[in-house]
TORFIRO-410723 format. One record per residue (C-alpha): residue in three letters; x, y, z. Coordinates in steps of 0.001 Angstrom, whole numbers, plus 500000, padded with zeros to 6 digits. Each point is the difference from the previous one (the first is absolute). Example, Ala and Ser with C-alpha at 12.3 -4.5 7.8 and 13.67 -1.06 7.14 Angstrom:
% residues 2
ALA512300495500507800
SER501370503440499340
//
This chain:
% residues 793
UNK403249466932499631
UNK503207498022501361
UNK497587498526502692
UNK497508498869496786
UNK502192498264498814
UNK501644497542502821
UNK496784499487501229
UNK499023498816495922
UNK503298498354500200
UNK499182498085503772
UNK496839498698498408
UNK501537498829496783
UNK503136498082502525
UNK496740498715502214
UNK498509498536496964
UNK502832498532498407
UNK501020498125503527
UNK496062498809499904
UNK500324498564496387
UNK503531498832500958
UNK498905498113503250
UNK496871498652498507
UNK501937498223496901
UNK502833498774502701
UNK497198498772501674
UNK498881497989497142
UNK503526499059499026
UNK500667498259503606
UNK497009497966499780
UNK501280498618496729
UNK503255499340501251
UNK498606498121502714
UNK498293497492498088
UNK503055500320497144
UNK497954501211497184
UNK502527501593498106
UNK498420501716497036
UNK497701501693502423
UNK502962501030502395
UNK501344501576496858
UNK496841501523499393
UNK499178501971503024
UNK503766500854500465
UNK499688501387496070
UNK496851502394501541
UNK501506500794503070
UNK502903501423498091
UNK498079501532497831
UNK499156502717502776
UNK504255500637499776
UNK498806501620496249
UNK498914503185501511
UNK501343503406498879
UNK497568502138502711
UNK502498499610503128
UNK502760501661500953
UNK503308498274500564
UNK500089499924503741
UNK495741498244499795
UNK501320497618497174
UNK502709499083502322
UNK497596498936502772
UNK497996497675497148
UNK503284498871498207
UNK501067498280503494
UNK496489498592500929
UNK500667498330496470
UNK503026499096500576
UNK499273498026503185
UNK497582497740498089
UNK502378499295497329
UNK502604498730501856
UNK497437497891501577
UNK499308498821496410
UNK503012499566499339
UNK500156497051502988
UNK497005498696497790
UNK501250499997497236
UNK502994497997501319
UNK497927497554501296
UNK498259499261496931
UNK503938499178498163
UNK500005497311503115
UNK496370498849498950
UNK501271498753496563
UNK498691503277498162
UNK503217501519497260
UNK501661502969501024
UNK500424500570496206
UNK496101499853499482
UNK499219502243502857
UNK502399502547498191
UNK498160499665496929
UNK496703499847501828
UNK500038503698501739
UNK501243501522496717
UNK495885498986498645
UNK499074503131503263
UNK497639502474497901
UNK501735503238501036
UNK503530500355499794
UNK501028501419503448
UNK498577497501501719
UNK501622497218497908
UNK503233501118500349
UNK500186500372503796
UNK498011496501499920
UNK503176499100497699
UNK502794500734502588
UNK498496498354502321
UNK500038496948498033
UNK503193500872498772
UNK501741500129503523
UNK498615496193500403
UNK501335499535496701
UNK503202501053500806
UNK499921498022503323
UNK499293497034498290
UNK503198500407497862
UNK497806498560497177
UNK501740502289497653
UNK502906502525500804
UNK498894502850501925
UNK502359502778497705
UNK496874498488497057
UNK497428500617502300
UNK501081503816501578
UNK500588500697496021
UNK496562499221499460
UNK498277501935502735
UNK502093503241499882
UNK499169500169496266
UNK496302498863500276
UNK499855502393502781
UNK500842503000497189
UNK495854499922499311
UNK499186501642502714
UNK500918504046499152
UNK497895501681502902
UNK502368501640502101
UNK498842498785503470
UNK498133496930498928
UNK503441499003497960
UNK502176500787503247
UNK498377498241502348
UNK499950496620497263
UNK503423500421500018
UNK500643500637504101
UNK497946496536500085
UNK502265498195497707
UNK503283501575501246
UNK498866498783503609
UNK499231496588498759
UNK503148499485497970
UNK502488501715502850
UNK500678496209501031
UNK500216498132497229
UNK502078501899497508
UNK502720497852498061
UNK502694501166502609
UNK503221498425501178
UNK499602497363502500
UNK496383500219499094
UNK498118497182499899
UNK498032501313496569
UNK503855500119498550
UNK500445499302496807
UNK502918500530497164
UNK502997501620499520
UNK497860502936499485
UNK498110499739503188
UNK500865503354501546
UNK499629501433496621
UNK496104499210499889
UNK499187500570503338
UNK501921504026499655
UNK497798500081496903
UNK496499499285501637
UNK500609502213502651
UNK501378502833497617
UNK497142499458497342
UNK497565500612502839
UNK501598502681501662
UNK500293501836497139
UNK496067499771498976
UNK499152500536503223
UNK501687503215500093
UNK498588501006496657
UNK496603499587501154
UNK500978501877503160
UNK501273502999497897
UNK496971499531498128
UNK497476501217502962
UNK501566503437499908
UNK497968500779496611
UNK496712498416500826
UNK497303502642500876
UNK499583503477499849
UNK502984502285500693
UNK498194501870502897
UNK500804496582502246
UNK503695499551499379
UNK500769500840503718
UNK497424496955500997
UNK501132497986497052
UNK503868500541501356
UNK498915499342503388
UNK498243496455499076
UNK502852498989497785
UNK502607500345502805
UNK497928497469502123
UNK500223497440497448
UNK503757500280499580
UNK501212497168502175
UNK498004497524497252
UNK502626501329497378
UNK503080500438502861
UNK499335495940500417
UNK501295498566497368
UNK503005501941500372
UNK500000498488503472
UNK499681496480498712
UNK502919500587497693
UNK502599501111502784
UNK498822496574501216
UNK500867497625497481
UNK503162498089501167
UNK501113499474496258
UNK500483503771499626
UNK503870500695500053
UNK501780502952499873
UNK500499499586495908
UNK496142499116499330
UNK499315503208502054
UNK502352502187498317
UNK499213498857496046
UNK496505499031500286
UNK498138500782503001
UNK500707503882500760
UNK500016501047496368
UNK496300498426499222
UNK499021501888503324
UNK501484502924499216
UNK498777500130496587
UNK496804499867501706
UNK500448502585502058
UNK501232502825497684
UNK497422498942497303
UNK497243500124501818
UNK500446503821500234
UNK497841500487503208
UNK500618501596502739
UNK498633497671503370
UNK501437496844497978
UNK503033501290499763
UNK500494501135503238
UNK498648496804502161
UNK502062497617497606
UNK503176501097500162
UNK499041500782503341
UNK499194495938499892
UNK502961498974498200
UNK502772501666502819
UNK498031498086502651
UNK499223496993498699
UNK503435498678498072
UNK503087499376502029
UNK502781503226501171
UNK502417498090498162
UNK497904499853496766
UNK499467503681499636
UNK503919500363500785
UNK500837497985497181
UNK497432501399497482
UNK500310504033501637
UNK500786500972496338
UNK496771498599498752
UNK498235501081502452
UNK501154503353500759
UNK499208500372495420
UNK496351499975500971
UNK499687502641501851
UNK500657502896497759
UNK497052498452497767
UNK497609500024502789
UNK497102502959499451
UNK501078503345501696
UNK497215499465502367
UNK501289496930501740
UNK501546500460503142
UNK503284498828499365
UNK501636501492503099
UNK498300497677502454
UNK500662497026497256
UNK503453500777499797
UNK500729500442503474
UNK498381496896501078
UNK502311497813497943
UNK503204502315500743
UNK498925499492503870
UNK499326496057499180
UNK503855500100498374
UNK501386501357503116
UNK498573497984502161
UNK501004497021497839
UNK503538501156500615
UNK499738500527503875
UNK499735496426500136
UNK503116498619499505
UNK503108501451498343
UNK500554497808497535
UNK497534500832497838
UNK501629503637500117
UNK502477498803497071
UNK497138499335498346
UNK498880503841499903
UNK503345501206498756
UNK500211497066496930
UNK496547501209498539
UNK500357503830501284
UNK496938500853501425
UNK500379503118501553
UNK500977501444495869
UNK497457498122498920
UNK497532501157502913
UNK500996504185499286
UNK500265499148496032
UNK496239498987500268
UNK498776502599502666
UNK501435502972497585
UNK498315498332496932
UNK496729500012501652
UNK500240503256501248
UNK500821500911496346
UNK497055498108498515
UNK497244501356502575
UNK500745504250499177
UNK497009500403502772
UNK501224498392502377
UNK499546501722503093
UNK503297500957502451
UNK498939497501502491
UNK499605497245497791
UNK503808500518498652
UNK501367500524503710
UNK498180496998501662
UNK501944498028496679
UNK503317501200501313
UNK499194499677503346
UNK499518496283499861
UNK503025499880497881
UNK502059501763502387
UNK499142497930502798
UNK500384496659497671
UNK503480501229499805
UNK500353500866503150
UNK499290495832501093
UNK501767498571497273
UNK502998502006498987
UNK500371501891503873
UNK503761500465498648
UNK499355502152497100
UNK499629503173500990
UNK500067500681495961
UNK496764498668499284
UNK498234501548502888
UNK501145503115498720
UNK499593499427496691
UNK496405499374501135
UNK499508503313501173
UNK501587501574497298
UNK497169498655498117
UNK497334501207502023
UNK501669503701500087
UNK499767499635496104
UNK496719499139499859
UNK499095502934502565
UNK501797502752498511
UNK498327502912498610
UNK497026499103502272
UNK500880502582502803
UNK499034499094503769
UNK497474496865499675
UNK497136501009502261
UNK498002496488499259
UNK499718498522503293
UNK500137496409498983
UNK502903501157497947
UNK502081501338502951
UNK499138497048501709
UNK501688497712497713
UNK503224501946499402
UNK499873499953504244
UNK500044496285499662
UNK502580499782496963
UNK502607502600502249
UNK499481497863502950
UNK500647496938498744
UNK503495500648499726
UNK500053500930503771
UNK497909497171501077
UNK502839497778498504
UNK502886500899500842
UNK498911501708503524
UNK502461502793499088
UNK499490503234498824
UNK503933500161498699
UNK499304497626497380
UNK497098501719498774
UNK502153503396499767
UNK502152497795497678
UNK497151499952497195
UNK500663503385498136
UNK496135499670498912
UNK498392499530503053
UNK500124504257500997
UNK498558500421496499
UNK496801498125500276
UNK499541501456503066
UNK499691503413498448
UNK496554499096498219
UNK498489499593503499
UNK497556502670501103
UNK500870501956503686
UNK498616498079502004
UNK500540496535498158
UNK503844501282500050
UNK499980500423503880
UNK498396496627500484
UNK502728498252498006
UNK502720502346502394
UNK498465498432502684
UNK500019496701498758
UNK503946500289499419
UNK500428501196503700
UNK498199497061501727
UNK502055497592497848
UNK503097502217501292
UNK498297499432503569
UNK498987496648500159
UNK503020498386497981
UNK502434502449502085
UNK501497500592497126
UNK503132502192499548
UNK500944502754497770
UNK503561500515500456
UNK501320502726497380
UNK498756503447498854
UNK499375499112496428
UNK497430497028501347
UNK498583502434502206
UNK499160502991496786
UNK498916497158498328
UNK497579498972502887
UNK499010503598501057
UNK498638500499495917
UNK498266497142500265
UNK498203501258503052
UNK499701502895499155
UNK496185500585500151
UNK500386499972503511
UNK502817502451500761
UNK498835502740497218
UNK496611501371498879
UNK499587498405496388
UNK497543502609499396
UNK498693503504500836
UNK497201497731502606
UNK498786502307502437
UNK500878498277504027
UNK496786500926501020
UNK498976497346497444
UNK502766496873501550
UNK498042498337503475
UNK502389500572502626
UNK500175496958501216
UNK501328498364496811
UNK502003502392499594
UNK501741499588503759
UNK499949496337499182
UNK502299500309496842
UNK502455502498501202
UNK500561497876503613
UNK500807497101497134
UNK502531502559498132
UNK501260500784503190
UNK500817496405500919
UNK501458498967496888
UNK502231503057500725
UNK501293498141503406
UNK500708497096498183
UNK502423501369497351
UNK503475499495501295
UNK503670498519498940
UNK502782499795502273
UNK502582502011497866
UNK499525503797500924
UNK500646501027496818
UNK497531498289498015
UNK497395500299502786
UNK500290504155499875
UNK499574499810496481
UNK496501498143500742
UNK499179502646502325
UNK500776502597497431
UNK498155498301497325
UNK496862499577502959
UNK500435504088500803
UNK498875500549496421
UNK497024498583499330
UNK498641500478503613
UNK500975503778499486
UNK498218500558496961
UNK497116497554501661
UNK497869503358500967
UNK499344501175503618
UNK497460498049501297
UNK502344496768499640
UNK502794501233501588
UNK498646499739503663
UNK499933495794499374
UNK503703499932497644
UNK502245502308501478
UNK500103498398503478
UNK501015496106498894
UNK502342501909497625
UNK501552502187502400
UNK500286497128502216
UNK501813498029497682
UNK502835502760499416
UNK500429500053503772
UNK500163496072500097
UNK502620500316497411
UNK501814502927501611
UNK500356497842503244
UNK501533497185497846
UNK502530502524498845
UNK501368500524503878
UNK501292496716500173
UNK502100499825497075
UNK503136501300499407
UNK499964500746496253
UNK498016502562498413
UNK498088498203496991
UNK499306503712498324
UNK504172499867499545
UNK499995503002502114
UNK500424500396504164
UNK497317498271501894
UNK498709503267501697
UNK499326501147496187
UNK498310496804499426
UNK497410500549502379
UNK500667503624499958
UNK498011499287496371
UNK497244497790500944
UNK499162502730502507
UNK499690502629497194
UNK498060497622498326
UNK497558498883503117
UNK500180504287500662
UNK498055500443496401
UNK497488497211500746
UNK499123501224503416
UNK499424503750498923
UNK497540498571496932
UNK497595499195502915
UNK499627503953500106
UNK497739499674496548
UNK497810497755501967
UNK499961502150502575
UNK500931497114502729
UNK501819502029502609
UNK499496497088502833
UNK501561497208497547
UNK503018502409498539
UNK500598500988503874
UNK500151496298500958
UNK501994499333497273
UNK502478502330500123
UNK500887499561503513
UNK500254496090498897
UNK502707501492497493
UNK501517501480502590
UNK500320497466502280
UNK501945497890497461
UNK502286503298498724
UNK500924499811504362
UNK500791496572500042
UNK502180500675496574
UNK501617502700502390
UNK499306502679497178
UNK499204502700501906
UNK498986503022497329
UNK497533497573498277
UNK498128499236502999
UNK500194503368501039
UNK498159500733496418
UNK497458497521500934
UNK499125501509503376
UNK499747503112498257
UNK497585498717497653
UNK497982498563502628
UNK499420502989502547
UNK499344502209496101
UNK496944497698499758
UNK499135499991503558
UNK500019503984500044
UNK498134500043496372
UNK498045497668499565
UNK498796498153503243
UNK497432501998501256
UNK497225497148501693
UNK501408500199503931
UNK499361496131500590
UNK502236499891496922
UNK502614502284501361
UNK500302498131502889
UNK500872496639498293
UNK502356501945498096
UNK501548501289503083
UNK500184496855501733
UNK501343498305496729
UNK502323503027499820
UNK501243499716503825
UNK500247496657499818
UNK502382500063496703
UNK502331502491500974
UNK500554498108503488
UNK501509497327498259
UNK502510502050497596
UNK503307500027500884
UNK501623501480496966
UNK499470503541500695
UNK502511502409501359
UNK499540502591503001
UNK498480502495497697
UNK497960498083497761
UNK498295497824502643
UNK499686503278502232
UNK498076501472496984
UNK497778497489499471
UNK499339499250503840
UNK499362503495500565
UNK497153499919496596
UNK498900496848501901
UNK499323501389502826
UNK498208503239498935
UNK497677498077497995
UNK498936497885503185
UNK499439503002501820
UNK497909501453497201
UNK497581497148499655
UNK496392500882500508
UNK498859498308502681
UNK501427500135503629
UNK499881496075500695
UNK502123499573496518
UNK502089502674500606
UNK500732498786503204
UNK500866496515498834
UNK501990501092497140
UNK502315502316502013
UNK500662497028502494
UNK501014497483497376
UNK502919502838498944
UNK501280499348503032
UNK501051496995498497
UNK502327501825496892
UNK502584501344503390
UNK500442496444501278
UNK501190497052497503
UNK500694497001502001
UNK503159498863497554
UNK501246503702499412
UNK501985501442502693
UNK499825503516498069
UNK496700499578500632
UNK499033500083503808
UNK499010503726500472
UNK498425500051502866
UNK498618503343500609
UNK498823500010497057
UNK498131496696500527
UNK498446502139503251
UNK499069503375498221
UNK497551497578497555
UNK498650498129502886
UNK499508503293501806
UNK498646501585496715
UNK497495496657499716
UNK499314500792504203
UNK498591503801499062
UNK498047498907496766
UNK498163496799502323
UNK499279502723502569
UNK498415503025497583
UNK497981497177498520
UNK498500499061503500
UNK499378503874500231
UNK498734500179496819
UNK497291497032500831
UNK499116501991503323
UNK498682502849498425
UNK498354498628497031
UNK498880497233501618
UNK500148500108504223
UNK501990496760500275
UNK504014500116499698
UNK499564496528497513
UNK502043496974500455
UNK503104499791502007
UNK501279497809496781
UNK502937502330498568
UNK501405499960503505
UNK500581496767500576
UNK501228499584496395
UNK502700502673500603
UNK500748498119502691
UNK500836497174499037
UNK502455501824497591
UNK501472501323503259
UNK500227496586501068
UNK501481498847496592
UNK503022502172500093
UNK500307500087503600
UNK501262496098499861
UNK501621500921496492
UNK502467502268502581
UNK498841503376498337
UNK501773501992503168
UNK497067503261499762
UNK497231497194500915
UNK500338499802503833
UNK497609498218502857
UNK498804503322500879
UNK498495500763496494
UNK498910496492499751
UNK498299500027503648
UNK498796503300499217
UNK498493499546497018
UNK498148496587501607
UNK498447502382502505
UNK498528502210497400
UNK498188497101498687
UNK498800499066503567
UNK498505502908500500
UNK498376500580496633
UNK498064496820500128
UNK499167500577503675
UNK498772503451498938
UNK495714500390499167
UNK500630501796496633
UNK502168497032498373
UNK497842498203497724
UNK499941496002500676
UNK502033498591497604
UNK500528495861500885
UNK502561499165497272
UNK501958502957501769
UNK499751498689503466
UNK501112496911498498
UNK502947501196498311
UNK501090502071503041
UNK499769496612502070
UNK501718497891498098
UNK502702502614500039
UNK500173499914503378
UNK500385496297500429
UNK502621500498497678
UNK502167502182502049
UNK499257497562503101
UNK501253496931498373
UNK503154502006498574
UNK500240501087503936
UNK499973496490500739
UNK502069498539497584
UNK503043500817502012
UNK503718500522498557
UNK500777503321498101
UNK496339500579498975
UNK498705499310503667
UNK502020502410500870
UNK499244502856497531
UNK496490499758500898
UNK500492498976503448
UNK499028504391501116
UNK497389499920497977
UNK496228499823502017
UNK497449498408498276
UNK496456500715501874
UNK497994496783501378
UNK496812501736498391
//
């Protein structure tokens, strides 16, 4: 059916372009020989074909404009013939004698732009006369189109200052008039179109009349140009008429694309000046117009007005823009019931970001702002609209993008409560938002009370907001926004102790109550952060808690103690054991001897409980071993306690190679370099021994299950322990175990069962070229190593 009728409407355009050409045809070949009355005459038919009601506006377009090109070509004509001798007066009575009247009146502006050219009589007389004889015409399109033609003939010779068509005192006056007269019948003609045809093609209707809009959107084009046009003329004469217009004409399209029109068209400072007027009109505007986007265009034209140069700022604070601005917002809200909640938070989002640009120093209004967005919300629970979220995303970043600091968005006392009418997931978005502002800006948050503040505001990422299964969160997200919490986390600090273990209190809270599957990413900056502050506490010599310093710390550790052990809800034993001998590391250097003890404690509990994976058990170990080495805060009994667990557990391991390895690094607990009480060498022997034994059953071991005796690698590892603490002057370590043990190396790799192991044989030779440059190196060392034989082979 739709196809019917273009094609019907193609032919009718072909056919009308036929009849228009043929009568131009004629009309050129009586210019030519300057016959005048039959120039008139075919022009008169070849408008004629412009009196069509069977095209659409987009086809009448295309023959409008083929028209239009032969009538400014008539136009030169006509000209001529004023040259010739022939009265521009006459002419202007002559086309009024045209037998139908739509071609006599565009035939009339023509003449009447010569007219006005000739400055035979003042042009304000002769644009009265047209836009009033041009009121015959009452078909929509055909009427809009005579009026397009005689607004673009008249643009250049309106009545204006400086003009050369300038007339009286009244000049401006006539030529404001004209253009007014015509806007406003154009516009009633437009509005017109909406009620011609059958109701079942108001979508097509609506559709056609927004491509004809820019014919009405002219003349308010044409105004903005008119030099004589102060700020005065604009604000009593000019913007009333238009906005009388506007409002009266009660439809929706017009009313959107001409105020639309009006904040593009007419200067920044105008619409400053007359914000009052302006700003009245909107409230009477049909609840379907989309105000929002109207509203926001000429708040975002204000601002920008503003960036420009500060003095104009005064400006904005003598006429109060921003009251103004939220006065209007709330009465339009107010007079559109149905307006949706995206429609009233896009208002206050360009509102809060005008502020933002031209008042930056009051805080007031941007809260004020919000405050007026959490009124309009409330009582509409958690907004799931996602266009909706997405706007009150923009309005709570704006702040943030601003001021490029989260601390002076914690200052706005209504910025937590609009974020409360964002959905889950909207809410963790907007958490994340606040933490790469924190990130990027490297901003800091230096006392408890900012940091609650902070921690509520993000709190979609640190708690479940609702009974949402994990299963349901994608993992990687989820990994992605806890490594952000745990950053942020790093970054909170302040130099007095005091205040800074109140912010790890206040952190311990909400992580704690975070649920276990966050604690694995939060508890490890935090923890980290309590040490940090515990080793700041060693250097001073006042105790900020008002108490000793060794109670100071003696309460951070209590503190970092209850963080650790809520890893165990996880479970996490690897973590809490890392952590734990982290604590106790920095309880050693504190020289508090009972509360590292405690932490060892809790350590080997987990390693006996809870580790049982044996590649895990030997990290542990090793992490263990290597620990304890370093503590030097123990006394006989303790650190004989927990070198004695230390070395059972190595012993117990499950494999021979890691037990082996395990009970050779003990060695290391009998002999600290920078602790004299330390140096035990026997019992430095008995582990290397012990590590001998276990290297040799798992040869044997190999041999039967496999008929090889396996790599000669634990060997030469243990000896190059023997090595170690035979230069460190361990006394038990002699050249004879040291030769003897390179000899039992020899011979297993020169032996048929050893399996072929290359990194071995490379390991054992570089050893060996070891003890020959030490042999060479003469002095003390020389000397030592001097009995030592070291094979050629």
């Amino acid at each position: 059916m739709m196809t019917g009728v273009a094609d019907d409407e193609d032919k009718w355009l072909a056919a009308g372009i036929a009849g228009l050409q043929q009568n131009a045809f004629y009309m050129h070949r009586a210019m030519d020989t300057n016959n005048l009355r039959d120039a008139l005459k075919y022009s008169a038919q070849m408008l004629s074909e412009l009196r069509t009601s069977k095209l659409s506006p987009h086809k009448y377009y295309e023959l409008y404009m083929r028209a239009f090109d032969e009538m400014r070509k008539l136009e030169m004509f006509f000209k001529e013939e004023t040259r010739r001798g022939c009265s521009i007066v006459d002419l202007y009575e002559l086309v009024q004698h045209a037998g139908n009247i739509l071609p006599r009146l565009y035939l009339l502006c023509t003449v009447g732009s010569v007219y006005i050219k000739s400055k035979e009589a003042p042009a304000k007389d002769i644009l009265k006369d047209l836009v009033e004889m041009c009121r015959g015409i009452q078909h929509p399109l055909r009427g809009l189109f005579l009026r397009s033609y005689l607004s673009q003939l008249s643009r250049d010779k309106l009545p204006d200052i400086g003009s050369e068509y300038e007339g009286d005192a009244d000049t401006i006056t006539d030529a404001v008039e004209f253009v007014l007269q015509n806007f406003t019948e154009m516009n009633k003609l437009w509005v017109r179109m909406q009620h011609q045809g059958p109701a079942r093609e108001k979508e097509k209707r609506e559709k056609e009349r927004s491509e004809l809009r820019d014919l009405v959107g002219k003349n308010l084009h044409v105004l903005s140009q008119i030099e004589g046009i102060d700020l005065d003329m604009y604000k009593d004469t000019v913007l009333p008429r238009v906005l009388e217009q506007v409002v009266n004409c009660k439809d929706e399209i017009a009313q959107y694309y001409l105020m639309d029109c009006i904040i593009q068209v007419f200067p920044d400072e105008y619409h400053l000046q007359t914000l009052e007027v302006l700003l009245g009109a909107f409230p009477q505007l049909q609840a379907s117009v989309d105000i929002k986007t109207v509203l926001s265009q000429l708040m975002e034209r204000l601002a920008s007005y503003a960036a420009l140069s500060s003095e104009v700022l005064p400006e904005f604070l003598q006429v109060e823009a921003f009251s103004k601005l939220n006065s209007a917002i709330g009465k339009v809200i107010e007079a559109q019931p149905d307006m949706p909640v995206v429609g009233a938070v896009t208002l206050y989002s360009s509102l809060l970001k005008f502020s933002l640009h031209v008042h930056p120093d009051r805080l007031d209004y941007a809260d004020q702002v919000l405050g007026s967005c959490v009124k309009q919300l409330s009582g509409k629970g958690k907004i799931e609209d996602s266009k909706a979220t997405k706007q009150i995303v923009a309005l709570l970043s704006a702040p943030l993008e601003k001021y490029n600091n989260v601390v002076t968005a914690l200052k706005l006392s209504n910025y937590p409560r609009v974020m409360e009418y964002l959905d889950n997931e909207t809410n963790k978005v907007m958490a994340t938002v606040i933490i790469q502002s924190i990130m990027k800006n490297n901003t800091r948050i230096l006392t408890a009370d900012k940091v609650e503040a902070l921690f509520e505001l993000i709190k979609g990422l640190i708690n479940d907001l609702d009974e949402t299964l994990h299963d349901e969160v994608d993992e990687d997200d989820f990994k992605e926004e806890q490594n952000s919490v745990a950053r942020l986390i790093q970054m909170l600090y302040n130099e007095d102790p005091e205040e800074m273990f109140k912010i790890i209190c206040v952190v311990k809270k909400h992580i704690l109550t975070g649920g276990p599957k966050r604690l694995s990413f939060t508890v490890p900056p935090l923890v980290f952060s309590s040490l940090k502050l515990v080793r700041q506490l060693q250097g001073q010599d006042e105790n900020p808690f008002g108490d000793e310093e060794s109670t100071s710390t003696k309460k951070i550790f209590q503190l970092l103690n209850q963080i650790v052990e809520a890893l165990s809800s996880i479970p996490a034993p690897d973590l809490a054991l890392r952590l734990y001998l982290q604590c106790a590391e920095a309880a050693n250097d504190c020289d508090l001897e009972p509360v590292a003890y405690e932490f060892f404690t809790q350590a080997y509990i987990i390693y006996e409980e809870e580790i049982s994976d044996s590649r895990a058990q030997v990290t542990a170990m090793h992490l263990i071993i290597g620990t304890l080495q370093r503590m030097h805060v123990f006394g006989v009994e303790n650190r004989d306690t927990l070198t004695h667990k230390t070395t059972g557990y190595s012993a117990k391991l499950l494999k021979k190679p890691d037990q082996c390895r395990a009970v050779y690094a003990c060695s290391h607990l009998f002999w600290v370099d920078d602790q004299d009480n330390l140096k035990d060498g026997e019992r430095v022997m008995l582990c290397l021994k012990r590590a001998l034994r276990i290297a040799n059953a798992a040869q044997q071991m190999s041999n039967a299950t496999r008929g090889s005796t396996g790599s000669v690698m634990l060997f030469v590892e243990i000896l190059n322990k023997y090595i170690y603490f035979f230069e460190k002057g361990n006394p038990q370590i002699t050249v004879a175990s040291i030769q003897s043990l390179m000899e039992l190396i020899t011979t297993e790799m020169q032996s048929d069962t050893t399996t072929q192991d290359p990194a071995a044989d490379a390991f054992f030779a570089s050893t060996l070229r070891y003890i020959q440059f030490q042999k060479q190196k003469g002095g003390a060392i020389s000397e030592k190593y001097g009995t030592i034989k070291v094979s050629d082979s």
